[in-house]
C-alpha positions, 0 to 999 in steps of 0.5 A: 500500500502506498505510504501517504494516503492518509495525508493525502486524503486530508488535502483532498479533502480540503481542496474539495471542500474549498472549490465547492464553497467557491462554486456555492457562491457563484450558483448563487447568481448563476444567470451572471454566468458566461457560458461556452458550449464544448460539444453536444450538452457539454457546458463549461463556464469559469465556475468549472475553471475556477474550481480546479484552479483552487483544487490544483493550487492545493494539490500542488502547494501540498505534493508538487511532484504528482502528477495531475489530469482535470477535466479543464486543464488537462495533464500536467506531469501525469506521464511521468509521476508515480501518484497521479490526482484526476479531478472534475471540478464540477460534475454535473455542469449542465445540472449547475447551470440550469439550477438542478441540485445534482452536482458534485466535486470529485478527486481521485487518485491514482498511484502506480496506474492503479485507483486507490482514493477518491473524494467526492463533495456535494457541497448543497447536502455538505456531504463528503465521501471519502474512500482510500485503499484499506481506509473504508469509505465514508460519509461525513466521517461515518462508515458506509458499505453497499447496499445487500439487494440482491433481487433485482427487482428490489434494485436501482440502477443508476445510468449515465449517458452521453452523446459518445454511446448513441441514442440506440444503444442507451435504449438497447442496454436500458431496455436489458436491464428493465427485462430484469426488474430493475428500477433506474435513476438518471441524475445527471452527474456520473460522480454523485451517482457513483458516491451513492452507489458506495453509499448503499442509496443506489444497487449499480452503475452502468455508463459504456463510456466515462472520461476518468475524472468522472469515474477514478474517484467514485470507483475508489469509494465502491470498491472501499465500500466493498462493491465490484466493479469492471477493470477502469480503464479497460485499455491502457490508456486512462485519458480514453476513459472506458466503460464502468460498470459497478455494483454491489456484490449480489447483483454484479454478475447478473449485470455483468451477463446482461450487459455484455460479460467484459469490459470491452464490449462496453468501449465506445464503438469507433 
């Protein structure tokens, strides 16, 4: 195990609790927000680089040899650094800017190619979800695990979606895993559905593509919390993102069947 985790998990801590007081402010009078569009339903405005401005001054002032992968900054030093933050400073933007209240803040962290911790803030609820390797994940101080639903017609299964699956094949795996008498929920931001799915509120997570700062952390608070997840990334590159599929113990296997058996088939087509 990696030595400073714990360290490490109390800046990112920090850091998370301070960009998301910062975007608190700035939705607050969110209409005064210039906003550019990247791509289909993809926003940005200088609440998101705002956010990782201060994250990564805290993350760099504390450990200036990581590496680090935002969302608005891209990498800097990731290629070479053994330990590795990867951050979404707003996840849920469209969420933000509409006044919907379903967006978070999220840092994970990846040493040695592999995602040992994560920190996901809700700053409207003052949640904080923390998970790191052998520290158990927890909510505001207090110890959560996944849920135990095993039938899956007592079973939610949050779902994510972007423009890079394609309307079919949402359609198609949504379909799947209705046929199995789950329940799902679409709230429109990747990270907090995952923190919940480690939080025992939600059974499973399926998206067929999550760029990594939307994914890293929340899958280092699942498998804290004792859920099983597919390989992330399934290639070997972590900035393509991959396919994520996490649930608890119980109804893993089933969703794995219905959705394909591996991660490959849940990449992205070309």
């Amino acid at each position: 195990m990696f030595s400073d985790l714990t360290g490490r998990r109390a800046v990112a801590t920090d850091a998370a609790r301070r960009a998301g007081e910062h975007l608190k402010f700035l939705y607050a009078d969110r209409g005064a927000l210039v906003v550019e569009q990247k791509g289909l339903n993809d926003f940005v405005s200088r609440a998101d680089r705002e956010a990782e401005a201060i994250i990564k001054t805290c993350l760099g002032e504390a450990f200036p040899d990581d590496g680090f992968i935002g969302e608005e900054t891209g990498q800097s030093g990731a290629s070479r650094a053994r330990v590795v933050w990867v951050v979404d400073p707003l996840d849920g933007t469209t969420n933000f800017l509409k006044g919907t209240h379903n967006w978070c803040v999220s840092i994970g962290l990846v040493v040695d190619d592999t995602i040992v911790g994560g920190v996901i803030y809700d700053p409207l609820r003052d949640e904080i979800f923390e998970g790191f390797e052998s520290q158990g994940t927890r909510v505001n101080g207090r110890a959560v695990e996944v849920s135990s639903v095993a039938d899956p017609g007592n079973g939610i299964i949050a779902l994510g979606y972007n423009a890079r699956i394609g309307a079919a094949r949402f359609a198609g795996d949504t379909q799947a895993l209705l046929a199995t008498g789950l329940n799902f929920r679409q709230l429109g931001a990747g990270a907090l559905m995952l923190a919940y799915v480690a939080a025992g509120r939600i059974d499973a997570y399926f998206e067929r593509h999550m760029w990594p700062w939307d994914a890293v952390a929340g899958l280092a608070l699942i498998k804290e919390a004792g859920g099983l997840q597919a390989d992330y990334p399934a290639g070997p590159d972590i900035l393509a993102g991959s396919g994520v599929l996490a649930a608890n113990p119980a109804l893993y296997p089933l969703l794995k069947d219905v959705l394909g058996g591996g991660p490959d088939p849940w990449m992205v087509e070309a």
